[in-house]
N, C-alpha and C positions, 0 to 999 in steps of 0.2 A: 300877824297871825294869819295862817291857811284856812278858811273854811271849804269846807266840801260838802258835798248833800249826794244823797246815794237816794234814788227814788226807788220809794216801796209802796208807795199810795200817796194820798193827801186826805187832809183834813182838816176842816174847815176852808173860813172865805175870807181874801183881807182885799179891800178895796185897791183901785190902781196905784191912787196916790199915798199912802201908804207904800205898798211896793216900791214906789218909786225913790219913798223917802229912805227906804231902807237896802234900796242898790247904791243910794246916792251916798249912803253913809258909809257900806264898806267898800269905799272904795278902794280905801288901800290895801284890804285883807281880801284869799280869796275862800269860797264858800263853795266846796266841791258835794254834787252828788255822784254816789255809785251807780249809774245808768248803765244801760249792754253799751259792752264798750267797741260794739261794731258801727251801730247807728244811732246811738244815743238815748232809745225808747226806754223805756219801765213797763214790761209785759206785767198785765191782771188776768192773771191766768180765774179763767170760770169756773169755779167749784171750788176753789180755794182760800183756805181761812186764813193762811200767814202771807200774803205776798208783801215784801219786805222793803219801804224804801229805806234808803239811812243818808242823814245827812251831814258832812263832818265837816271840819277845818272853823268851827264855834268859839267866841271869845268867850272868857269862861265868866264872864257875868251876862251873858246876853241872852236875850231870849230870843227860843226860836219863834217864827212864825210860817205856816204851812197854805197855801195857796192853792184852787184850782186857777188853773189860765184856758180860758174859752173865747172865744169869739162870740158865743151865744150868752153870755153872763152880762151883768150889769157893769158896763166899767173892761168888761172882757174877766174879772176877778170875781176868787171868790175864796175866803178863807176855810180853810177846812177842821186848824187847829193850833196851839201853842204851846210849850215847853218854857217855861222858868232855867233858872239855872240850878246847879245839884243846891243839895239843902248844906248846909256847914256842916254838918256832919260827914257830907259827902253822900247822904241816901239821894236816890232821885226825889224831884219833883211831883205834884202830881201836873199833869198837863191840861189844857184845854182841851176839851173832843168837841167838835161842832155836829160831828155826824158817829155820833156812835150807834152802834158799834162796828160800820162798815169801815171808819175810819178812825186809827186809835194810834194818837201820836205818844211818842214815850223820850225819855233824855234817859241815855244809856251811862253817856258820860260827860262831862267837863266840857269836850268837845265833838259830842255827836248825836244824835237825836233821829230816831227811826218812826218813821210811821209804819204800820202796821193795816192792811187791806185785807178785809172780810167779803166775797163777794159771794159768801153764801149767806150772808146776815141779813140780805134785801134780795129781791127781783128785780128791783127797781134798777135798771143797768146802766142808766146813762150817768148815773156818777159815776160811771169808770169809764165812759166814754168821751169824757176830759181833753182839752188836746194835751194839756200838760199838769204837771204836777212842782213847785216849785216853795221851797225853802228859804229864809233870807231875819237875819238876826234886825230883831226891835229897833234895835241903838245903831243900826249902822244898816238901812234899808237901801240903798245903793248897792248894796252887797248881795248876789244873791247864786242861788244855782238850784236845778232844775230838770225835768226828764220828763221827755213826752211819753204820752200812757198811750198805750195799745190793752186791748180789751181783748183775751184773745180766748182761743179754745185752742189749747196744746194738741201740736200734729200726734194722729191718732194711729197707729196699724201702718208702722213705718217700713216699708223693703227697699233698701237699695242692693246694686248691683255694680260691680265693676270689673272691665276687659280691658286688655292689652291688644285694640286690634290693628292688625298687619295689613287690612286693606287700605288706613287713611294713617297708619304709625301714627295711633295716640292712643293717651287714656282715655275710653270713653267711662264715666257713671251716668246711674240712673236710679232716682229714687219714687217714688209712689205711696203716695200719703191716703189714705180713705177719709180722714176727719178731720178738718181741721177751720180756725176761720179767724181772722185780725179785724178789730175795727179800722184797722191805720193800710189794711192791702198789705200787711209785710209778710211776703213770700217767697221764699227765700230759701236754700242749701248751702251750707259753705261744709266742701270738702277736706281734709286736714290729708295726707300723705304720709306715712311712717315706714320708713326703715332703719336707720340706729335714732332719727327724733323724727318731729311730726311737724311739718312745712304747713301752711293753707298754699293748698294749689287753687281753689276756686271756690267762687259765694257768687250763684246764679239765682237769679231769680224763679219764682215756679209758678209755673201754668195750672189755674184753679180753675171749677167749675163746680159750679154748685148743686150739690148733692139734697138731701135733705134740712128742710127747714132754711133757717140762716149758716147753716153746714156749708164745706165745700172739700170736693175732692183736688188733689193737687199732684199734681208730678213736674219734677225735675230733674236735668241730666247737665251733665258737662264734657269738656272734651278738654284735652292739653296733650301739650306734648309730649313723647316718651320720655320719663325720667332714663338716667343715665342706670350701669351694669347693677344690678341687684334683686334681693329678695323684696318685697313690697307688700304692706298692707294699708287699706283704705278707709277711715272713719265720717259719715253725713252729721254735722248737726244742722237740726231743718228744723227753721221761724217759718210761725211764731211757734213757742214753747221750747225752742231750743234744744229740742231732743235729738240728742245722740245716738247716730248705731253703725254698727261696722257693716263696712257694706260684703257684699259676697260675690266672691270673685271669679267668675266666667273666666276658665281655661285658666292658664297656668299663671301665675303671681312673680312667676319670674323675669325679670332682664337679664339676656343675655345674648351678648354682641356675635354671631358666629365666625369662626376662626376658621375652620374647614375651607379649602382653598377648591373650589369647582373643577373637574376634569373632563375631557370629551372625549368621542370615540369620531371622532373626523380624521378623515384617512390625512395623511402626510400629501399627499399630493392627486390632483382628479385629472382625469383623461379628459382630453381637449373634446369640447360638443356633448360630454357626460353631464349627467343631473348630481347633485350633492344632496345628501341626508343623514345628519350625524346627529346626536345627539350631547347635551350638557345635563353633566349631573355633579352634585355634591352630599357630601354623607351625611352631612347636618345643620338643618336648615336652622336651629336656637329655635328662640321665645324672646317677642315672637315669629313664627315663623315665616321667614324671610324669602324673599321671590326670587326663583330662579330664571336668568329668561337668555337670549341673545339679546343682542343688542339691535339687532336688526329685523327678529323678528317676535319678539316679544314674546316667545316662547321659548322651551327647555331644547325644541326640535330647530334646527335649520335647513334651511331647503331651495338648492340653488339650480335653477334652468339653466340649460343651455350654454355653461361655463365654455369660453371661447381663450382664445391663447391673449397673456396682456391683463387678463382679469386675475389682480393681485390685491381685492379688497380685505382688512382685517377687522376681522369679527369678532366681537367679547360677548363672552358668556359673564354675566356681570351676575352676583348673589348682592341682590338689594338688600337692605334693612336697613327701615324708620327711613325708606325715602335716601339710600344713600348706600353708595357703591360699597362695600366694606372687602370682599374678595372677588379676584375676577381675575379670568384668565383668558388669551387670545389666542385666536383663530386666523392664520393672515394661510388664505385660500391659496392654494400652489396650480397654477394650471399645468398639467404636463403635456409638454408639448416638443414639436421638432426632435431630431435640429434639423434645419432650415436651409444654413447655408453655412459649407467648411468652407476654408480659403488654407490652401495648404503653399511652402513657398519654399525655396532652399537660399538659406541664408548665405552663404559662404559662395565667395565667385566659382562659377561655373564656365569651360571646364575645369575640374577638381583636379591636383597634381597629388598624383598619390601611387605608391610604389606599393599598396597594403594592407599598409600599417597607419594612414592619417585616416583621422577624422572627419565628417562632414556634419555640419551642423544642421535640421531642416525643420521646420517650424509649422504648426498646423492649429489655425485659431476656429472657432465654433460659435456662431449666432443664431440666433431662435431655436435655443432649449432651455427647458425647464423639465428636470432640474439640469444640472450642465453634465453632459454629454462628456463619457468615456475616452477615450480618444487610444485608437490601436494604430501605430504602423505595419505594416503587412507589403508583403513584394506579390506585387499580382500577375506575377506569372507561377509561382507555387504557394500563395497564401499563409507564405510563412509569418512568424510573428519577428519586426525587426526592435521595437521597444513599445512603450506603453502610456509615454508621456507628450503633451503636444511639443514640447522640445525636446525634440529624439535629435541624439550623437551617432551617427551613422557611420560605422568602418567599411566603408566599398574594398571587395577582394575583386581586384583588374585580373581578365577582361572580363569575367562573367558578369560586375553589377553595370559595366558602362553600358548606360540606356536604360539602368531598370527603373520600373515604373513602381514608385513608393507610394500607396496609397491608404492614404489617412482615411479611418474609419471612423466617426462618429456614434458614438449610438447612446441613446437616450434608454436606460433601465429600466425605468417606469412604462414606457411607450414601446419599446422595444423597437422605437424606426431605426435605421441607420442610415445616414448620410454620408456620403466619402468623398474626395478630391484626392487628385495624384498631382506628382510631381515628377519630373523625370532627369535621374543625375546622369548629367555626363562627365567625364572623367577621361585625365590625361597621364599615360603610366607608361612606363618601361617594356621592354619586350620581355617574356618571361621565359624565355626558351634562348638556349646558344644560336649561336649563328651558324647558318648549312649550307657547307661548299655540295653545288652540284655540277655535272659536267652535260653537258650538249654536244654530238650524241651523248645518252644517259650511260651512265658508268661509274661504278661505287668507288669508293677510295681505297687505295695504293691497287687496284684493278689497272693491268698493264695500259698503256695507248700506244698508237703503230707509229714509229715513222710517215709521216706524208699525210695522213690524216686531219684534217680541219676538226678543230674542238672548242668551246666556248665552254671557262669555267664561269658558273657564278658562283657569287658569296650569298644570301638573302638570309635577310636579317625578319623573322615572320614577325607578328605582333607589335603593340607598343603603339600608343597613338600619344600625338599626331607622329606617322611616320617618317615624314623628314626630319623629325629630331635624332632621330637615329643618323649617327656617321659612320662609312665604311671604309678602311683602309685594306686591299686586296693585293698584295705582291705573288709573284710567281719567279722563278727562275727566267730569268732572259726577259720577261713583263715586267716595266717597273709602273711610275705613276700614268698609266696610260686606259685606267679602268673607266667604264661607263656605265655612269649609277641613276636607274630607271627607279622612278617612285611611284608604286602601285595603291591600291585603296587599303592591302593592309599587311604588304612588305613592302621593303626595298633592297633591289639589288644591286650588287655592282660588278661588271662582267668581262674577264679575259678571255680574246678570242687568240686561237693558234692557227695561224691560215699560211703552209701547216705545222704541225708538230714536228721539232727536230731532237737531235740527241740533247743539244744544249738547255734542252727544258728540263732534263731529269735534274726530280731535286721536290724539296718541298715549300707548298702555296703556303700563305699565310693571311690570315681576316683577321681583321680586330675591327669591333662597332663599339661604338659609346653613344647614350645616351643623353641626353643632355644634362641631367646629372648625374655624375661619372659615378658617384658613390653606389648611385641605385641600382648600374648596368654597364659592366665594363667588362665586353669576355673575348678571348680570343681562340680560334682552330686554325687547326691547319689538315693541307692535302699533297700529299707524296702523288707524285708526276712519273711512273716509268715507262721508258721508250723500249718498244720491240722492235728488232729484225727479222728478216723471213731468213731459212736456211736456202742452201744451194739444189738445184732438182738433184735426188738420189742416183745412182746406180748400184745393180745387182752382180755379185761374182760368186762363182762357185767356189767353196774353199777347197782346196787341196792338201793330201797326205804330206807325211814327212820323209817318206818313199821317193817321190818324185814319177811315183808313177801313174799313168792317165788313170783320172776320176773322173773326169768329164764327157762325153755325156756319163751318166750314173748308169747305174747297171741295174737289171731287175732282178729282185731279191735282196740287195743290198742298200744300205741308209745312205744320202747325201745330204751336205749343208751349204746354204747360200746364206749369202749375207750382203744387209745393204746399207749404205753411207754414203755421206754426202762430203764435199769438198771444204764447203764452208755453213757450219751448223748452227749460224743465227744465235740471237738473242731473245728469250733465253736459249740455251742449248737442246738441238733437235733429238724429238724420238721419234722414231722409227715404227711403224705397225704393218703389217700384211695384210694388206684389205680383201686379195686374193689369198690365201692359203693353200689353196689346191688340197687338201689332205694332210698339209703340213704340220710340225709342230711348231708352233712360234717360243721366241724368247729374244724380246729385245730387236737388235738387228737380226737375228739369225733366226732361219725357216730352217727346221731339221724333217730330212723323209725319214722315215723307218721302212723297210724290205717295199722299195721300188716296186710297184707292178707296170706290164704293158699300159697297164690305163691310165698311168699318170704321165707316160710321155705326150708330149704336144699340150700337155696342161699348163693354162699360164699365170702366173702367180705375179702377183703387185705390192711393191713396196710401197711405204708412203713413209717422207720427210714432215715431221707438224709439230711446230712449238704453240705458243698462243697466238704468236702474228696468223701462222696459217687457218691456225683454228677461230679466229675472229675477223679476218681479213680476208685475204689472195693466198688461197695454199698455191705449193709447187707443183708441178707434176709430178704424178705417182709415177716407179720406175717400172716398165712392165717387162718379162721375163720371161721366153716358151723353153719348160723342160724339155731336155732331152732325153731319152732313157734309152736305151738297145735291150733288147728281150729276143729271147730264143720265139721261132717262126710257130705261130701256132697252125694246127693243122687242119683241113677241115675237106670234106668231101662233096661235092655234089653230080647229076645224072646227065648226062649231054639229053635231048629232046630224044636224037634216035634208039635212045637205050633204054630199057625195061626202067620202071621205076619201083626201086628194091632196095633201095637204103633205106634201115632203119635201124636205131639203138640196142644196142645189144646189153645182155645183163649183166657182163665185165664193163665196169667203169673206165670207159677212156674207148673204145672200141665201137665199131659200129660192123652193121653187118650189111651183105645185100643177100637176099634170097629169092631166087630164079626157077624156072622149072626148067628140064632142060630142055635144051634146044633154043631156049630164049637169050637173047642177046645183050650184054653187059658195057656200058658206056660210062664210064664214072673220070671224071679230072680231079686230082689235086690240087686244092691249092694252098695259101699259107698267108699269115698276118706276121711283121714280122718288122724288126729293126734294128740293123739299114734292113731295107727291101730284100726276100729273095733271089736268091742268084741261081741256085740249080734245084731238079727236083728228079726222083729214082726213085724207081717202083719194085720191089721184090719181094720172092715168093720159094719159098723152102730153100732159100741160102741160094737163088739166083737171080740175077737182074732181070727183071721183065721187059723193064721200060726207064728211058733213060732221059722221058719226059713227061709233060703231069699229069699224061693220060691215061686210063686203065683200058684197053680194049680186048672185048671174046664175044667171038659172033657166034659161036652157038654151043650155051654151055653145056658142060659135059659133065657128069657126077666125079666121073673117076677121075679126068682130066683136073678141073678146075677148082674141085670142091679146096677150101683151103684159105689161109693167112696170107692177104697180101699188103706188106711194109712199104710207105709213102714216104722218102727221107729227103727234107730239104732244109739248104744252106746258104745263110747270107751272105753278103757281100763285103770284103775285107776292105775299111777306110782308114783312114790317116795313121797306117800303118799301128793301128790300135793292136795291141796283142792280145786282144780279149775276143778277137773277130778271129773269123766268121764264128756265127753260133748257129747250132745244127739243134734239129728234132723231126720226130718220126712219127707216124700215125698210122695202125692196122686198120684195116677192111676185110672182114670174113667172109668169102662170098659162101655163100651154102646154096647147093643145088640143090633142089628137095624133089618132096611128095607131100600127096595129101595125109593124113594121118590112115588106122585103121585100127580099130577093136578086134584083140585078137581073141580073146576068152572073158567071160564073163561066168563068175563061177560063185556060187552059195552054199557055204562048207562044202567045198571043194567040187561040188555037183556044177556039172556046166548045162543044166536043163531049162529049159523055159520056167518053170515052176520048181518050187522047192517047198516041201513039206518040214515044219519041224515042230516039237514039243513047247506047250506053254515053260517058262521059265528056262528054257534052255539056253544055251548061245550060241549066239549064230556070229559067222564072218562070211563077208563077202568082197572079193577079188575080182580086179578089171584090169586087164593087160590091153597097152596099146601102144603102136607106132608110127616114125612119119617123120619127115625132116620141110622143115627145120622141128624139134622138137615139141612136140604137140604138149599142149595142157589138157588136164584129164580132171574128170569127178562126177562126183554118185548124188544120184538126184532121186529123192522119191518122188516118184509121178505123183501120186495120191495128193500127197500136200506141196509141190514144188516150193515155196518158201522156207518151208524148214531146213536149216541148215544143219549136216548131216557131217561131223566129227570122225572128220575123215583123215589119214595118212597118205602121203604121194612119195614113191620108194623112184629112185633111177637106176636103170638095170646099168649092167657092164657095156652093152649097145647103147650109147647115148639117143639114139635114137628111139629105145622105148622105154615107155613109163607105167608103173602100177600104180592102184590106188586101193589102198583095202578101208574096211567100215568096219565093227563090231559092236555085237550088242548082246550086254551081259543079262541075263534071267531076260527073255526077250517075252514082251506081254501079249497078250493074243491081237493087242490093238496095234501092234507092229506090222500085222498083215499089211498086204499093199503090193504094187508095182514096184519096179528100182529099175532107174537107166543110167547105164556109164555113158559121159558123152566126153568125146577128144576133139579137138580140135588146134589147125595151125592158120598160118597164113596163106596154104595151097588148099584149106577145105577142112570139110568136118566129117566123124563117121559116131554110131552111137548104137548102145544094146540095151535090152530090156527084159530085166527075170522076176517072177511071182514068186513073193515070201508069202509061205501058206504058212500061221502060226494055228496048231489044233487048239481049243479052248475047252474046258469044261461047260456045262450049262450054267448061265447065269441071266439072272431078272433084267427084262426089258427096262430102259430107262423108265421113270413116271409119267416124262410129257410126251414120250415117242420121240425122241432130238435122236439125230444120226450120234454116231460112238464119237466117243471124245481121241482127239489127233495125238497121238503120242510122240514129244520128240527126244529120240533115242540117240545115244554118245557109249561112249563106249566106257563109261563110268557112274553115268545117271539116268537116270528116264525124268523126263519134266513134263506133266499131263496140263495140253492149253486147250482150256474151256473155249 
C-alpha cells in the first residue's frame, strides 16, 4: 500500500516514540504528503481559514495520526490530531482535534485524511510557526510523511517586468513585492517562459527588507539567455504565497534573428598617403536590436590614416546579435598605388628577319600597382597606339620600324600615374626598291657615250639590312666577271669601269641582286650602252644652176644657195646648223639669200657639223665662208678743201645739188663703192663729156655757163671673164648758181600799200610774190602773234625761181587787225615785207576786267578764238 500526506496544517501532538513506532511499522508502505512540490514546505498563509494539508497513500483500516515536529517541543513532537478509519457504511469518521479549531483534522477517504488550518481562529502564531507538520498511520508508525510549515503572508502588490536586452543579449526580469513575509525566509520568484508551452527558465531568490511591522518589502530579477526565433510571453509566481502574474514586457516580445545582410559606402580603392572614411549600414537591425559595428573599430564609421602602398588589411562590418556574428560583410582596403616599375623586353631574337609580313612578339610586365596598371604600346616617335595588351604581336613594316622605339605605358586608372619602358626592335629585311644602274660621268640610260671616253657603271643595290646580304651579279658587253663590289652602311655596289669606252661595248648591262632569301627579293635591270662618233669638219659650196652659167660670186638683187657637208657624218648621223647666217634663210644644210644687197658681200657665214658626240663632247670645226656678191658702183659725191662747200640734198630723191654764188669756185670728185672695184669714172653735162676723171672742176662760176645737171658715170672692172661684168651706174650733181632771194609784192586784196583798210565781216586775201635761186622758201607771219600758224597756200610760178604764197580769211573779225610779214629765204640770204590789216569794227563793250582783245586765229575756213 502507497501512503502519501499532503500538508495542510497539523493537529494535535503524538510523542517521539510513538512516531517512531509508527515510521517503523510502515515500513513497507509509503505515506505521501502533498507539499509545494518545489521545496517541500506547506505555506499557512495569515488570514486564512482553509489552508489544506492532505494526507494520502492510507491502509484502509489504519488510523491517521497528525504531529507538530519542533525542535522546541517536548521529545521535539507534538500531536495535533487523529482520524479513525471510514465508518462501514463508508461515512467518515469523526477525528481527534487536539487544537480546535485552529487545527481540524478530517478522513475524506479510505486512503486520505486532510487537515484543515485556521489561522484566523487564534492570534496566538507560533502554532503555525512549527518546523514541520507530519502524518503517519497507528498500526504501521515507521511509516510516515510530512511538510514543513512556513507561516507566511502572501506576496502583496506584485509588478514584474520583462526585456529583451541587446546590450548583455539576455532576458532580464524584475519583480517588486510591497508585502510580504515567511517564517522559513522563503523568498523566492520562479519565472515560467511561454510561447506554444511554458518552460521554468528561473527560481531566484528575493531581496527583502523590512517594511512595516514584521512586514517586508521584496524584489527580485533574473537574467538568462536569449530564448531562440519567436513570439514570447513571461509569467512570476513569487514565494511565499505563490502568487502568480504575467510580467510586462519592456520594448518588444519578440525574437528575431536579422537577415539583412550589412552594406558600405568604402570607396573600391584609396589614393596612396589619403585618409579613409566610409561608412557601414544595414536596413534591419531585428529584436532585439542588434549592433552594428566594424570590426576594428567598433563602430558603424571606419577611419583610416595615412593609408601607405602594401596596406591590404580586411575589415568586417560585422551585425552582432545575442553576442554573435549572424551577417557581415568585408572590407579588404585597396591602396592605389604606382606602378612603380615596367620592365618591357622583346621576346623573339633580335635582329628580327622580316620581309613585312612577320610577326614580333614583345612583352611588357608591371609591379607596384594597385590596381594593375593598363598597359598601351605606343611608337614614340608619333605616339601611335601599336596594341593594348602586355603581350603585344608586333608586325614591323622595314625600313621605317628598324630602331623604333616601342614604349610600353603603364598607367594606373585610379591614380592616373603612368609609368613606361621602351624597347627597341631592330630588324633584318630585304631591299624594298629594284636595283639602279648608275653611270660615272652621270648619265641616264640608253643616253649615248662617246667613243674614248672613260666611264664607270655601277649597279647599287639601296636598302635591305644587313647589306652584304645582298649579292650583285653586273655584266656588260665586253665586261664580264670582273666587277668590284664596295659595301656601304646602307647600299652596296658593284662597279664596271671603261677606261675607255669602245664600239664593242654597245649592247646591253645587266644586274641581278638577291637577297638572301630569294623568295623575298630577287629582281633584275638592265642598261643599253651606245657608242658615238664625231662627224668629219664640214665644208661650204655654193650651189650652182642647171645653166652652167657663173652664179658665183652671187649677184645683187638676186637669191643664192650654199650648202654644207661633211665627208664622213659620224655616229649618229651629222646635222648641219648656220651659227653665222648672215641674213640668210636656213634649212637643214642649205643657207638660201633672197635679192643679194652690196652689204651682204664680205659677210661671213658659218656652218657647223654636230651629232651628240659634238654636242656632249669635242665638236668639229665650224666651216667658215666670205660671201661674195658684185653690185653695181654706188655713187657718192664729196668737196676737195679748195672748193666752195655747196653740196647738199636735193628734193629729187637720188640727186644732190651744190649751190654757189657766182664767181665762186667749184671742186667736187666722184667717187664710188662698188664690186669688183671701179675702174673708170666720166663726168657729163647737157650730152657732153666734161671730165673723163672723178673730178668736177669750175673756177669761177657762171650762172649762164655752169648753171645745170652734171652726170658722174663709173664702171667696174671685168674678171674671170664673168659675163655679168663690168657693171656701170651714174649719179647727178646740180650745180645752181644763185642769188639771194627778194620779195617782190606784197599785196592785201590786191592793194600793195603799207596799210589796208577793210570792212568787219568781209574777206580779205593776201598775196606775197618772191624770188631767188636756188629757190627760196616763202610764208606769212602775223607779227602781232608770231605763233599762230596762218593757213597758208605756196603756188610755183613758170620761173622756177619764183614763188607766191597767198592767205585768206573769210567774214574777217575786227580782231583780225594786226601786222603781216612775208618772209623768203635761201641758202644765199633772206628778204622780208610787212603790211597793216585795218579791220573797221562797230562799237562794242570793253572787256569786264580790262584784259587786251582776245588773239584770233584765222584759216581760211574757220576762225578759232584762243583765250
Amino acid at each position: 500500500m502507497l501512503l502519501s500526506v499532503s500538508c495542510f496544517g497539523f493537529f494535535g501532538f503524538i510523542c517521539l516514540r510513538l512516531l517512531g513506532r509508527i515510521l517503523f511499522k510502515f515500513k513497507k508502505e509509503a505515506v505521501t504528503s502533498l507539499c509545494d512540490p518545489t521545496d517541500g514546505y506547506w505555506e499557512i498563509q495569515e488570514g486564512k481559514q482553509d489552508n489544506n494539508f492532505t494526507c494520502t497513500g492510507l491502509s484502509l483500516q489504519s488510523t491517521l495520526q497528525w504531529f507538530f515536529k519542533d525542535p522546541s517541543l517536548p521529545n521535539g513532537f507534538t500531536q495535533v490530531g487523529s482520524c479513525p478509519p471510514l465508518l462501514s457504511n463508508g461515512s467518515q469518521p469523526v477525528c481527534d482535534m487536539k487544537i480546535n479549531p485552529s487545527f481540524k483534522p478530517s478522513r475524506i477517504s479510505s486512503d486520505t485524511s486532510v487537515m484543515v488550518v485556521n489561522t484566523t481562529a487564534t492570534t496566538t502564531t507560533v502554532l503555525f510557526e512549527f518546523e514541520r507538520l507530519i502524518c503517519s498511520e497507528l498500526e504501521s508508525p515507521d511509516t510516515s510523511a510530512g511538510c514543513r510549515l512556513d507561516y507566511i503572508y502572501s506576496s502583496d502588490n506584485v509588478t514584474c517586468t520583462v526585456q529583451f536586452r541587446n546590450e548583455t543579449w539576455t532576458v532580464f526580469g524584475q519583480c517588486e513585492v510591497k508585502k510580504t513575509r515567511s517564517t522559513r525566509g522563503r523568498y523566492r520568484c520562479e519565472w515560467m517562459m511561454t510561447k506554444q508551452s511554458s518552460i521554468l527558465i528561473a527560481n531566484v531568490s528575493m531581496t527583502v527588507v523590512s517594511s512595516v511591522g514584521k512586514y517586508f518589502n521584496g524584489s527580485c530579477n533574473f537574467t538568462s539567455y536569449l530564448p531562440p526565433d519567436g513570439q514570447y510571453t513571461y509569467r512570476v509566481t513569487v514565494v511565499p504565497g505563490e502568487v502568480t502574474v504575467n510580467a510586462t514586457f519592456i520594448g518588444n516580445n519578440t525574437i528575431r534573428r536579422p537577415s539583412s545582410t550589412p552594406v558600405h559606402n568604402c570607396p573600391q580603392y584609396v589614393y596612396e598617403g589619403s585618409n579613409l572614411t566610409c561608412t557601414c549600414s544595414v536596413s534591419d537591425l531585428d529584436s532585439p536590436t542588434g549592433a552594428l559595428q566594424w570590426n576594428s573599430s567598433q563602430s558603424t564609421q571606419l577611419r583610416l590614416a595615412g593609408l601607405q602602398a602594401g596596406y591590404s588589411e580586411t575589415h568586417v562590418c560585422q551585425l552582432l546579435w545575442n553576442n554573435t556574428v549572424v551577417q557581415s560583410v568585408e572590407y579588404k582596403v585597396n591602396v592605389a598605388f604606382g606602378p612603380n616599375n615596367v620592365t618591357a623586353a622583346v621576346i623573339d631574337p633580335q635582329p628580327f628577319d622580316t620581309n613585312g609580313l612577320q610577326s614580333i612578339n614583345i612583352t611588357c610586365s608591371v609591379s607596384g600597382s594597385n590596381p594593375p596598371a593598363s598597359i598601351t604600346w605606343v611608337r614614340s616617335r608619333d605616339q601611335s597606339v601599336v596594341c593594348s595588351s602586355p603581350l603585344c604581336v608586333f608586325t614591323p613594316k622595314p625600313p621605317d620600324d628598324d630602331g623604333v622605339s616601342l614604349e610600353c605605358r603603364a598607367r594606373n586608372s585610379i591614380t592616373n600615374k603612368t609609368s613606361s619602358n621602351s624597347v627597341t626592335v631592330t630588324l633584318n629585311y630585304p631591299p624594298t626598291i629594284s636595283p639602279a644602274i648608275t653611270a660615272n660621268p652621270e648619265l641616264p640610260n640608253t643616253q649615248p657615250v662617246y667613243q674614248g671616253d672613260n666611264m664607270t657603271l655601277r649597279c647599287t643595290v639601296s636598302g635591305g639590312k644587313p647589306v652584304n646580304a645582298t649579292v650583285i651579279m653586273f655584266t656588260c658587253p665586253g665586261k664580264t666577271d670582273t666587277s668590284v663590289v664596295n659595301i656601304g652602311t646602307s647600299n652596296i655596289t658593284s662597279s664596271l669601269m671603261f677606261l675607255p669606252v669602245i664600239s664593242d661595248n654597245l649592247g646591253p648591262c645587266v644586274c641581278s641582286a638577291r637577297w638572301k632569301k630569294t623568295d623575298w627579293y630577287n629582281q633584275t635591270v638592265s642598261w643599253s650602252i651606245i657608242v658615238y662618233t664625231p662627224p668629219s669638219i664640214p665644208v661650204i659650196i655654193p650651189l650652182g644652176d642647171t645653166t652652167g652659167r657663173p652664179v658665183y660670186p652671187f649677184m645683187a638683187g638676186t637669191s643664192g644657195i650654199l650648202r654644207c657637208q661633211s665627208n664622213q657624218t659620224g655616229r649618229p648621223e651629222a646635222t648641219y646648223t648656220w651659227p653665222v647666217a648672215a641674213f640668210g634663210q636656213t634649212s637643214g644644210s642649205n643657207l638660201t639669200f633672197y635679192r643679194l644687197t652690196r652689204e651682204d658681200n664680205g659677210r661671213t657665214v658659218k656652218c657647223r657639223a654636230s651629232n651628240n658626240y659634238t654636242e656632249n663632247r669635242l665638236p668639229v670645226d665650224d666651216a667658215t665662208f666670205a660671201l661674195q656678191v658684185y653690185y653695181e658702183p654706188v655713187v657718192s659725191f664729196i668737196q676737195f678743201p679748195d672748193g666752195n662747200d655747196c653740196i647738199q640734198g636735193s628734193s629729187v630723191s637720188g640727186y644732190k645739188q651744190c649751190v654757189v654764188a657766182e664767181g665762186q669756185r667749184v671742186h667736187i670728185n666722184c667717187m664710188a663703192d662698188s664690186n669688183p672695184p671701179p675702174s673708170s669714172f666720166r663726168w657729163m653735162t647737157h650730152g657732153d663729156v666734161f671730165s673723163n676723171t672723178s673730178e668736177l672742176m669750175i673756177t669761177s662760176a657762171n650762172y649762164t655757163i655752169h648753171n645745170g645737171d652734171y652726170s658722174c658715170t663709173v664702171a667696174t672692172k671685168q674678171e674671170n671673164m664673168d659675163s655679168r661684168l663690168p657693171l656701170t651706174s651714174s649719179a647727178v650733181l646740180t650745180v645752181i648758181v644763185g642769188y639771194p632771194p627778194n620779195v617782190l609784192n606784197f599785196k592785201i586784196n590786191n592793194v600793195d600799200n603799207m596799210a589796208v583798210n577793210v570792212q568787219e565781216k568781209s574777206n580779205v586775201e593776201m598775196k606775197c610774190l618772191c624770188n631767188g635761186s636756188p629757190s627760196p622758201s616763202i610764208r606769212l607771219i602775223n607779227a602781232t602773234g608770231p605763233e599762230q600758224l596762218l593757213n597758208q597756200s605756196i603756188s610755183v610760178s613758170a620761173d622756177e625761181h619764183q614763188r607766191e604764197v597767198s592767205f585768206r580769211i573769210e567774214q574777217v573779225p575786227c580782231e583780225a587787225s594786226g601786222v603781216y610779214r612775208c618772209d623768203a629765204n635761201n641758202s644765199l640770204g633772206q628778204d622780208s615785207q610787212s603790211r597793216t590789216l585795218l579791220v573797221y569794227c562797230g562799237p562794242r563793250n570793253a572787256d569786264f576786267d580790262g584784259s587786251p582783245p582776245t588773239v584770233v586765229s584765222i584759216n581760211s575756213k574757220d576762225i578759232s578764238v584762243l583765250n
